[in-house]
C-alpha positions as CSV (number, residue, x, y, z in Angstrom):
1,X,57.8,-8.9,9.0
2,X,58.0,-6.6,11.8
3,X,55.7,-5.4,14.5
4,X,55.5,-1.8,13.0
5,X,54.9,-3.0,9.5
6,X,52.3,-5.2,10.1
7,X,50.9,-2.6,12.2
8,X,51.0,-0.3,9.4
9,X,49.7,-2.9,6.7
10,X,46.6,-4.0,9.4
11,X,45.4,-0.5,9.7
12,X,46.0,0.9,6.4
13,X,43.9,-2.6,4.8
14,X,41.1,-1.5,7.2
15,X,41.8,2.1,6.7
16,X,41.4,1.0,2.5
17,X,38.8,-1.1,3.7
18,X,36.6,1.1,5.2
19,X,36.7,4.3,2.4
20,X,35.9,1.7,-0.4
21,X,32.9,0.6,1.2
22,X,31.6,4.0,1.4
23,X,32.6,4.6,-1.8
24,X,30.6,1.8,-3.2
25,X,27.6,3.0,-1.3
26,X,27.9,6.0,-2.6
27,X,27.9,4.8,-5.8
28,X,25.2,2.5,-5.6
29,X,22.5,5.0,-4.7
30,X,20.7,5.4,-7.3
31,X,18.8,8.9,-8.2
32,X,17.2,7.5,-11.3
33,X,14.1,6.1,-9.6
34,X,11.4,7.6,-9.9
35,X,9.8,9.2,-6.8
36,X,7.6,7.3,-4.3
37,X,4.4,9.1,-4.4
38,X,2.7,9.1,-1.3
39,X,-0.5,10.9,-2.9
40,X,-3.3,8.1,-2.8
41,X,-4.3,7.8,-6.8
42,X,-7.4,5.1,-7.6
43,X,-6.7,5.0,-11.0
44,X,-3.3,3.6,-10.7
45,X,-3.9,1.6,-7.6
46,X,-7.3,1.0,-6.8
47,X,-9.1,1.3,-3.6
48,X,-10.0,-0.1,-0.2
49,X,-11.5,0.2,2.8
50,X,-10.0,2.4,5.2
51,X,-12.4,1.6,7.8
52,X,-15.3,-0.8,8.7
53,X,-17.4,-0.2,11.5
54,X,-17.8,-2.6,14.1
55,X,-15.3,-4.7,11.7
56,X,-14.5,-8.3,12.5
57,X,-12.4,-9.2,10.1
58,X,-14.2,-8.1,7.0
59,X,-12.2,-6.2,4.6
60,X,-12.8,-5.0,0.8
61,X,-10.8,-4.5,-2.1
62,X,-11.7,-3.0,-5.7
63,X,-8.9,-3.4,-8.7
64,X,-7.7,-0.2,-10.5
65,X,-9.8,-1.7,-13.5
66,X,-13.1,-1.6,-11.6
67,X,-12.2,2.0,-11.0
68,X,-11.5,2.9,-14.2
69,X,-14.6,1.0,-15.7
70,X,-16.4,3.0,-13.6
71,X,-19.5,0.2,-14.2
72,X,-22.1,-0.2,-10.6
73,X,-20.9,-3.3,-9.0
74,X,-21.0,-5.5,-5.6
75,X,-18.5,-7.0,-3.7
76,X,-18.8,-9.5,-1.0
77,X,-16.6,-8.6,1.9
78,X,-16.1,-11.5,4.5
79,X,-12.9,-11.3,5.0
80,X,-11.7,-13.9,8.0
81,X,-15.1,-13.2,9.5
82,X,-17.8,-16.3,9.6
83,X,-20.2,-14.6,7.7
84,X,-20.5,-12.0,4.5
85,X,-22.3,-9.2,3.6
86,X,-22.5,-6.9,0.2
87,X,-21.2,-3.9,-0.4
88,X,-22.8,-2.4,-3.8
89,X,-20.9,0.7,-5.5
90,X,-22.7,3.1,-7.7
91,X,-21.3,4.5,-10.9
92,X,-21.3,7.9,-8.8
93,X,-19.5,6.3,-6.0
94,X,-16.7,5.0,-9.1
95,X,-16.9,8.7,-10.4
96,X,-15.8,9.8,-6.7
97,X,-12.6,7.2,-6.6
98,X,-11.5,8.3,-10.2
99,X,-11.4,11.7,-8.8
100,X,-9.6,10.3,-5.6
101,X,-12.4,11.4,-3.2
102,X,-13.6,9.0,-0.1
103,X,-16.5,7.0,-0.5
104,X,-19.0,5.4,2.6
105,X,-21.3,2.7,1.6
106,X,-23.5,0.6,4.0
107,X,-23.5,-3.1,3.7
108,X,-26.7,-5.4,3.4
109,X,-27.6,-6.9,7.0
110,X,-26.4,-10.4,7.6
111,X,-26.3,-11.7,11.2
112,X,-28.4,-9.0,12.5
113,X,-26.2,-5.8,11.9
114,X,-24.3,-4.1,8.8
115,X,-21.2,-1.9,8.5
116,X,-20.2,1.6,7.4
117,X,-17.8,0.6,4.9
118,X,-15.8,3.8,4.1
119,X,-13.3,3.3,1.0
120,X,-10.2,5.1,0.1
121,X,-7.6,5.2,-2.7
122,X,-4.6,3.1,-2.3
């Protein structure tokens, strides 16, 4: 083979090369999924905390079920902190995460202090 038609071969396999793997991209995008919504919606993903005061490693999470049961309930949040404390959440407070509002809670008092726990949708 000669110099010029390798040449021409090399470049025109990369050339080839190169389209067909943007064509495939192309192609492989998909505009059938359905949208990511970024609007925070309890009911389909639950809640947690958004912030803790004075947090050490406490954290709190309540399933989409809770939310929709909408029943009073406590949670223990210790987290990777060495102790716990209670966080108790009113049917009113439930009614204010099905309708995708924020909700601040106090915890019970364990080693001398509580925490602000303020709760968002996920």
């Amino acid at each position: 083979m000669k110099r010029k038609t390798f040449i021409k071969r090399t470049l025109s396999g990369i050339i080839g090369g190169v389209s067909g793997l943007f064509l495939f991209q192309q192609c492989s995008e998909s505009d059938d999924a359905p949208p990511v919504s970024s609007t925070p919606n309890c009911l389909e993903n639950g809640a947690k905390h958004s912030s803790i005061t004075l947090n050490h490693g406490h954290t709190l999470t309540i399933s989409k079920e809770d939310v929709m049961n909408g029943v009073a309930k406590s949670y223990i949040i210790t987290g990777t902190a060495s102790h716990a404390h209670e966080v108790a959440l009113s049917e009113d407070h439930f009614a204010k995460l099905k309708n995708n509002e924020i909700v601040t809670i106090e915890s019970t008092m364990n080693s001398s202090h509580t925490h602000q726990v303020t709760v968002k949708c996920a």
